[in-house]
C-alpha positions as CSV (number, residue, x, y, z in Angstrom):
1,X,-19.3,-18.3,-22.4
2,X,-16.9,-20.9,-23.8
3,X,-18.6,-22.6,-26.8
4,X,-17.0,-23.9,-30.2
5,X,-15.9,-20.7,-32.3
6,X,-16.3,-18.2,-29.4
7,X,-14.2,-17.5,-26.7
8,X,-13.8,-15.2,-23.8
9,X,-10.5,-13.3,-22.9
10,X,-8.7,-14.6,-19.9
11,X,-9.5,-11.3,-18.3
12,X,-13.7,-11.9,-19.6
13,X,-12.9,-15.3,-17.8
14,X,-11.4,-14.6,-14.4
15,X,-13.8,-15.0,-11.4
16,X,-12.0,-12.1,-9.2
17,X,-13.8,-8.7,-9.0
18,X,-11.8,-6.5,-11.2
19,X,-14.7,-5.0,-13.2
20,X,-14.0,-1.3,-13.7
21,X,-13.3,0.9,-16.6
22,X,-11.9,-1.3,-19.1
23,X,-12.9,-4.4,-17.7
24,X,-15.1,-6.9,-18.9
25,X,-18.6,-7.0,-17.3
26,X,-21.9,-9.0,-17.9
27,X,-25.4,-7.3,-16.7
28,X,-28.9,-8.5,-17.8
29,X,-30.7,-4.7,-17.2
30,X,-34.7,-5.1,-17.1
31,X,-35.1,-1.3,-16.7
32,X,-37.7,-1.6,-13.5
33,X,-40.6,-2.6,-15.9
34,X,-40.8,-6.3,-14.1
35,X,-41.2,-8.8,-17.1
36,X,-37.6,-9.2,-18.4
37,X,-38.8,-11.3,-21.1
38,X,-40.6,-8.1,-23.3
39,X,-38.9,-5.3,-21.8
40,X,-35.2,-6.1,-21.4
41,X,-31.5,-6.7,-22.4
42,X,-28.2,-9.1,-21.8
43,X,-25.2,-6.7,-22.4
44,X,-22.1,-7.4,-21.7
45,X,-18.9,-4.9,-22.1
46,X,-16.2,-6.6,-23.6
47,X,-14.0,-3.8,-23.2
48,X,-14.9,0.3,-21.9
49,X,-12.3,3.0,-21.3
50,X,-12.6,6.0,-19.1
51,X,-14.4,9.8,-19.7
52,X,-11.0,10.8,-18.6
53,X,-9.4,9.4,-21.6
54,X,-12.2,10.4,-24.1
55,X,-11.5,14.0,-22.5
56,X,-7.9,14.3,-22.8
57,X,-8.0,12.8,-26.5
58,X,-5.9,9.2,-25.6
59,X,-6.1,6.1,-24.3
60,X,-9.0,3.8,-24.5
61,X,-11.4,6.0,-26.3
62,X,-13.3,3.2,-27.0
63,X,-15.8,0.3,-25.5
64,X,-17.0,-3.0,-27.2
65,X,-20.3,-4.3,-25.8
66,X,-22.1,-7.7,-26.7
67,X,-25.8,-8.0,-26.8
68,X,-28.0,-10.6,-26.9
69,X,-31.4,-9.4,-27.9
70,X,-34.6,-12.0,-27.4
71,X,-37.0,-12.2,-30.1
72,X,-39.8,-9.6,-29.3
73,X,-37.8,-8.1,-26.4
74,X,-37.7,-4.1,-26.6
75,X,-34.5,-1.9,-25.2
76,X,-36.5,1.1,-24.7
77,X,-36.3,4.4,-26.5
78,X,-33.3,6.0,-24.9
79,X,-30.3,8.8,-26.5
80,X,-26.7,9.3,-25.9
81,X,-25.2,12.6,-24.8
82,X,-21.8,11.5,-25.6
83,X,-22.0,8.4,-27.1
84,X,-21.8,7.7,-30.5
85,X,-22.6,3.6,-31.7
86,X,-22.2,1.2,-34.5
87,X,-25.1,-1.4,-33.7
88,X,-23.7,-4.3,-35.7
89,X,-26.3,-7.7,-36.4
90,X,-23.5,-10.5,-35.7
91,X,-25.9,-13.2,-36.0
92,X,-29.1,-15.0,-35.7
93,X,-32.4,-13.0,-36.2
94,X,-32.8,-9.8,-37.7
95,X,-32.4,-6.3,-35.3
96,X,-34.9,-4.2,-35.7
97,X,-35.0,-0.4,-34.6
98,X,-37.1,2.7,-33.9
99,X,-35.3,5.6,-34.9
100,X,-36.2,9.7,-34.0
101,X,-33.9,12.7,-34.0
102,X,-34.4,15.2,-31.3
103,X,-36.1,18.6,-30.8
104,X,-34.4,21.5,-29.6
105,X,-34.8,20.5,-26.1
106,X,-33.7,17.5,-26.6
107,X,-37.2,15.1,-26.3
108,X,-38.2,12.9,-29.0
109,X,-38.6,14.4,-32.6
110,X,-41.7,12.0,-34.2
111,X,-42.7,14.0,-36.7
112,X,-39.8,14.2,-39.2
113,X,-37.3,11.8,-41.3
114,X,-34.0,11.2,-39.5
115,X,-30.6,10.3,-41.4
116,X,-28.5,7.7,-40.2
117,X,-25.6,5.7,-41.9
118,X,-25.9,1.8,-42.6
119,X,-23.2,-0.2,-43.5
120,X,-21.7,3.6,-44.0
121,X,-24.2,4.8,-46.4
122,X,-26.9,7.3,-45.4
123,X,-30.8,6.2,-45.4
124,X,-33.9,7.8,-44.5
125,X,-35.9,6.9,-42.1
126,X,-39.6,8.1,-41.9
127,X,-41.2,8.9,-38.9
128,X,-43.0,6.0,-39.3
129,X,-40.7,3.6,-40.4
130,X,-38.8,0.8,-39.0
131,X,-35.2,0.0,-39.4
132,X,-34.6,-3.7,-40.0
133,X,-30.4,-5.3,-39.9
134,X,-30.1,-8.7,-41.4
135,X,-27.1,-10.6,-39.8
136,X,-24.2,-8.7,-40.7
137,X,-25.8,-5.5,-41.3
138,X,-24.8,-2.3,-39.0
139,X,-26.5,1.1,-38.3
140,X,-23.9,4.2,-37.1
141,X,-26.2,6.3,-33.8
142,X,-24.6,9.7,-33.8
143,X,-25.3,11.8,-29.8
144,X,-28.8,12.9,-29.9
145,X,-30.6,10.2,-32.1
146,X,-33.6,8.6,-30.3
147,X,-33.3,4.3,-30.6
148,X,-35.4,1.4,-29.2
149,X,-34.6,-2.0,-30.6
150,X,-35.4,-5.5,-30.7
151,X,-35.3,-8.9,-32.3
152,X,-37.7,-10.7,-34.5
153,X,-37.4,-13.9,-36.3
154,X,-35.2,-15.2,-34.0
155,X,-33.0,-13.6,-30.9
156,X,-29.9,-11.6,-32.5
157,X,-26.3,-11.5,-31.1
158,X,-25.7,-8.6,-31.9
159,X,-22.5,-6.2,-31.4
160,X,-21.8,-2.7,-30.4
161,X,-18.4,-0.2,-31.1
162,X,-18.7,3.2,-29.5
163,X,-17.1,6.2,-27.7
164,X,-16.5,5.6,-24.0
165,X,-19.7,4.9,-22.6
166,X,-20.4,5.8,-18.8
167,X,-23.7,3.9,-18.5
168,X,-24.8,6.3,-15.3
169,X,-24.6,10.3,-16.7
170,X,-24.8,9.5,-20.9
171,X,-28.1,7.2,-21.3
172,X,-31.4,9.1,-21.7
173,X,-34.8,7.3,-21.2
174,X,-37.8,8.7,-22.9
175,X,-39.9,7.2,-20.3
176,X,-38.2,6.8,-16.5
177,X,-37.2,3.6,-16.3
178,X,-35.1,1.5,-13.5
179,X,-31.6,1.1,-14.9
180,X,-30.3,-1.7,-12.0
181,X,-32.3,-4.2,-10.0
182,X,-32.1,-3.8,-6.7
183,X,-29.7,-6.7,-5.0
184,X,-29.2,-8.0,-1.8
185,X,-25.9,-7.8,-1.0
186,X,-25.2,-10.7,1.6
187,X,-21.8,-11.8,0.3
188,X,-18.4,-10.1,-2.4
189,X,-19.4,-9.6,-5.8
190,X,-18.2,-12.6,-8.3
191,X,-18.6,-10.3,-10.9
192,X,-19.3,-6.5,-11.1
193,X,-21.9,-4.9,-12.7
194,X,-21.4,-1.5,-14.0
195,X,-23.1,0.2,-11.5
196,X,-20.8,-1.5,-8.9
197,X,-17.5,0.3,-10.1
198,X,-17.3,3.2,-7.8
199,X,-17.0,1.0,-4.9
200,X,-14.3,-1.1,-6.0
């Protein structure tokens, strides 16, 4: 994580367990499909306050997550409850997305157009159509939009600016998919994953 031009915190940087709501974490997530490579995602959360705050109206309202997206490697088509997202292209190939809205019941809408704000300006997405970010392009994800994403022409660093994001109650999977590899836990954590904050 230390390279020329980027840098970590000192928090990012410090080997003790401290990962918890506002703490920087790093998790690779393969979501249980077993080839990591085509069906995965490196995210870490620079920065994630708590539902507490986002309920009460202060305090860290906010999280900052880092991606790094392999060329040809899907996220799966998942929603928000909560969450709303700017999915920011910070560099390298381009980012490209499936977007839906949402029936009634909440499941996938394929059938119709959804609106979504690029760079701050609304476009129209067919059902049909993909939505491609160049490096320094951004798409805004409002609760309730459908997205699956991944890189072509290159793997994409790509950023991400949201509400408070609680990755176990406010991420919903079209299809069921494993959200954390199993581990064997035979020694203390280095570093947390977000699953792991409950128990520390």
């Amino acid at each position: 994580m230390r390279a020329p031009g980027f840098s970590c915190s000192r928090r990012a940087m410090d080997p003790r367990p401290t990962c918890r709501p506002g703490a920087a974490c790093a998790m690779p997530k393969r979501f249980g499909q077993g080839d990591y490579a085509r069906t995965g995602l490196f995210l870490f959360t620079a920065r994630n306050g708590s539902a507490a705050d986002l309920q009460a109206g202060r305090g860290m309202c906010y999280a900052e997550k880092i991606m790094w997206v392999r060329d040809g490697q899907v996220t799966p088509m998942h929603r928000h409850i909560v969450k709303a997202e700017d999915i920011i292209n910070r560099g390298g190939g381009d980012l490209v997305l499936k977007v839906h809205g949402a029936q009634a019941d909440g499941t996938v809408c394929r059938d119709r157009p959804v609106t979504v704000a690029c760079d701050g300006l609304p476009r129209q997405i067919g059902p049909d159509q993909h939505l491609r970010l160049k490096p320094g392009e951004s798409v805004t994800l409002l609760p309730g939009v459908w997205h699956s994403f991944w890189a072509e022409a290159g793997d994409a660093l790509v950023g991400e600016v949201s509400t408070v994001n609680d990755d176990m109650t406010d991420n919903v999977f079209e299809a069921p998919v494993g959200r954390f590899a199993r581990i064997d836990e035979d020694e203390a954590p280095w570093r947390l994953l977000v699953s792991d904050y409950g128990g520390f």
